[in-house]
N, C-alpha and C positions, 0 to 999 in steps of 0.2 A: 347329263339329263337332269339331273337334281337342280343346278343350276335355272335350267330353262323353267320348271316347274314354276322355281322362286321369283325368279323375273316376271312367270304369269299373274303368280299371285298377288305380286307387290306392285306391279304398276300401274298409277291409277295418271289420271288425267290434269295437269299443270295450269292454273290459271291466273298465272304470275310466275314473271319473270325477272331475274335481276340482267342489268345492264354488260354483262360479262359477254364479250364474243364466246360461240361454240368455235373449239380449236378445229383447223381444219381435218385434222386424223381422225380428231369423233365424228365430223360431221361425215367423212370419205366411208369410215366406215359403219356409222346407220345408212348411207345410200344405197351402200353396198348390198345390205341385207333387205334394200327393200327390189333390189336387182332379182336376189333369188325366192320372190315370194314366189306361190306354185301358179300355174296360169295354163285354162285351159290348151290342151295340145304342144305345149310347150310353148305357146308364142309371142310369151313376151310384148304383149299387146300393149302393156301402157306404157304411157310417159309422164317425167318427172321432170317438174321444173323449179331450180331452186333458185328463191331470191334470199340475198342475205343486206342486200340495198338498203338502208333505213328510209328514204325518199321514195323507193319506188314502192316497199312494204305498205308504209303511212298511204299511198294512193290505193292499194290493194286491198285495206285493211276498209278504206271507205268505201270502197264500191261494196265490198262482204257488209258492213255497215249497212250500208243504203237500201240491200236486196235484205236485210234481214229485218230494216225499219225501225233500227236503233242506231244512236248516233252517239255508241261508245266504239273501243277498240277489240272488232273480236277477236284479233290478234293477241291481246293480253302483254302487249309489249315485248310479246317473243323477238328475240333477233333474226331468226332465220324462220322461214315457211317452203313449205315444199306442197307445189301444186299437182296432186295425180290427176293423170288426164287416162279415162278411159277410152279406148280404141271400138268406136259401132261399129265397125267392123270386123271384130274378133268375134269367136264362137260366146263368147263369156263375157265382155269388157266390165259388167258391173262386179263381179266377181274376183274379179283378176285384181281389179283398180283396189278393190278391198282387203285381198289379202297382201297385198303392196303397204296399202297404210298401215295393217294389225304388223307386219317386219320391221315398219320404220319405228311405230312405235315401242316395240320391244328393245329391238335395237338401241333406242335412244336410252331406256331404262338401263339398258346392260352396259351403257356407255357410264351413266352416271346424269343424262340429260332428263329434263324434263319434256313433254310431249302431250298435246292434244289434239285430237282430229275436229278441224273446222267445217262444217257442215255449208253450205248454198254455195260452192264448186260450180256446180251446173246453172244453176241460177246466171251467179256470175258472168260465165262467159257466154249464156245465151244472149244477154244484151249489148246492143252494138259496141259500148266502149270495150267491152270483154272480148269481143271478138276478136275488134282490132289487136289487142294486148296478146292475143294468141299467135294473130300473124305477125308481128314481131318476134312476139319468142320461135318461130320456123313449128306453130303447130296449127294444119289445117285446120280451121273449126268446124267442117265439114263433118268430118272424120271426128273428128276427139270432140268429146263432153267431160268439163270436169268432174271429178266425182268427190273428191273430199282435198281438204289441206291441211297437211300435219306440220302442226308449229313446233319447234325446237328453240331449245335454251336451258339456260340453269334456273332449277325454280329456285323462285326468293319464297323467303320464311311466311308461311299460310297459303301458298299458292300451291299445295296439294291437299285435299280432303281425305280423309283415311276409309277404309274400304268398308263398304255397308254390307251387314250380313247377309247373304246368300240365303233367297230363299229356298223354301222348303219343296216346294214341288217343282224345281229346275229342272229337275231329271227324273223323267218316266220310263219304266224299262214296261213293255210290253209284250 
């Protein structure tokens, strides 16, 4: 328990990466832990799609780019990205989809990775090229909307900001 506490406290979010593949063992096992995030009823409603592709990331990274109306990498050069797709048809999918990410990213901390959640997911693959990019990967875009994309990798030196003090009225006990 002590452990898990530390991992909370200490992991903050990567925005730079060094060129190092993530080994496949750390990567098997932060997926692993984003397997058992909690989801309502048990049902396992999202999916998870990993690309570790440098060519197909780089197209990836521009569409996230294009819907965000910057034309940097909001990938941050991470080597691996992981797409959660939430399931509209679960009792829960936005929920579900997010405590998916918060596992992958602890995970990747307890591994030794760096990790940050990429936001416009859903954007993404509402538009036609995202679509298509869905039905390839075998995910209805009917059904699933993305909801967020957690980059992995080893952070390069300044590509983590250290943690801002916690403010004061966080927590109200009523």
């Amino acid at each position: 328990m002590k452990e898990t506490l530390i991992d909370i406290k200490e992991r903050r979010s990567c925005r730079k990466y060094t060129a190092e593949p993530v080994s496949s063992s750390d990567l098997e096992k932060v997926l692993e832990a984003g397997t058992y995030a909690p989801t309502g009823h048990g049902s396992q409603s999202p999916r998870m799609v990993v690309v570790t592709d440098a060519m197909q990331l780089k197209k990836l990274a521009e569409l996230n780019g294009r819907v965000w109306g910057k034309p940097v990498d909001p990938f941050y050069g991470a080597p691996v990205a992981v797409f959660v797709m939430a399931d509209k048809k679960a009792p829960t999918p936005q929920q579900d989809a997010s405590l998916v990410m918060g596992n992958l990213m602890l995970a990747a901390h307890a591994v030794g990775l760096g990790s940050c959640w990429i936001n416009r997911g859903k954007e993404m693959f509402e538009l036609p090229e995202g679509r298509a990019i869905l039905e390839r990967w075998g995910i209805d875009p009917i059904r699933y909307e993305g909801l967020g994309i957690c980059i992995l990798g080893h952070a390069a030196e300044g590509g983590v900001a250290p943690a801002k003090p916690r403010k004061d009225d966080y927590i109200l006990f009523a």
